[in-house]
LUMDREN-82511 format. One line per 8 residues: number of its first residue (from 1); their letters; for each residue x, y, z of C-alpha. Coordinates in steps of 0.2 Angstrom, whole numbers, plus 5000, padded with zeros to 4 digits. Example, Ala and Ser with C-alpha at 12.3 -4.5 7.8 and 13.67 -1.06 7.14 Angstrom:
BEGIN
1> as> 5062:4978:5039  5068:4995:5036
END
This chain:
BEGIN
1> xxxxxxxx> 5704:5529:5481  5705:5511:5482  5693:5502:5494  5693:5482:5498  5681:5471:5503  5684:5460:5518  5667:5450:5518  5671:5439:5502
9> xxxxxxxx> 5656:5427:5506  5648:5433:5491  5661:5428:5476  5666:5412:5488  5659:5395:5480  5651:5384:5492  5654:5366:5491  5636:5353:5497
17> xxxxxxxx> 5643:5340:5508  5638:5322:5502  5637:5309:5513  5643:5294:5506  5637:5281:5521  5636:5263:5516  5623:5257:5529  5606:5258:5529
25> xxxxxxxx> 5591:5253:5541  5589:5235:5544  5574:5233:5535  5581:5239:5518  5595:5229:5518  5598:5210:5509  5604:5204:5525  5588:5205:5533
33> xxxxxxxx> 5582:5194:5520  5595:5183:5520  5592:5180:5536  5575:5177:5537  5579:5165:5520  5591:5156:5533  5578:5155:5547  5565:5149:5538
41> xxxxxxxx> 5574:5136:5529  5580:5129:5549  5562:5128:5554  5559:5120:5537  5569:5107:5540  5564:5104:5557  5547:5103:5554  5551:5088:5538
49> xxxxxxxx> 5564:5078:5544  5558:5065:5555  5562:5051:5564  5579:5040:5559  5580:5021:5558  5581:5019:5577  5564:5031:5582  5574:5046:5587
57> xxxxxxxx> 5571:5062:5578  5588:5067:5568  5584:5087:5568  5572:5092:5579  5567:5108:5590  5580:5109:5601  5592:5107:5589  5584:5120:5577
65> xxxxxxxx> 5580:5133:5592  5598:5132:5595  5603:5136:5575  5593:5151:5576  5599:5157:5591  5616:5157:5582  5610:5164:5566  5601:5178:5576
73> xxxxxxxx> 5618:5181:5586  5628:5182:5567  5614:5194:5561  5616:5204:5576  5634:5206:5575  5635:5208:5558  5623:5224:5560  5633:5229:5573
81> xxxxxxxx> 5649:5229:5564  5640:5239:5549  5631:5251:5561  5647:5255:5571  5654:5272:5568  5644:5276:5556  5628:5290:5555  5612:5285:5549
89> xxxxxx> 5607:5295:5534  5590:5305:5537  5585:5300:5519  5585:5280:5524  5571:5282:5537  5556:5287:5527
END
């Protein structure tokens, strides 16, 4: 008499899952540093170039708020774009 086993479970190889996600937390990334890199260098040059020939200041403030502004607006994007559709590993937040 021939009997056969239904639950195979036991012989049945199980394959681990590996998530091959390609973003990370902000703070482990070289973007973030780029950017920082980027901001600094703005308020840098802000801060040493002075007035022109005729008085006026050639990059000042203003004009250096408003670079930041945009580099903080292509960082945020850019973050956006890497974050989207994409699971955060578990591993990433320690």
């Amino acid at each position: 008499m021939s009997t056969t086993n239904l639950d195979n479970t036991a012989t049945t190889p199980r394959v681990a899952r590996v998530a091959h996600d390609e973003t990370r937390p902000a703070r482990k990334t070289t973007e973030l540093l780029a950017y920082l890199a980027t901001v600094l260098a703005v308020v840098v040059t802000a801060f040493v170039v002075g007035d022109d020939d005729n008085g006026v200041d050639a990059f000042g403030a203003a004009q250096a708020l408003q670079y930041v502004t945009f580099l903080t607006i292509g960082y945020m994007l850019a973050r956006g774009l890497a974050k989207s559709g994409s699971h955060s590993r578990s591993s990433d937040n320690d």
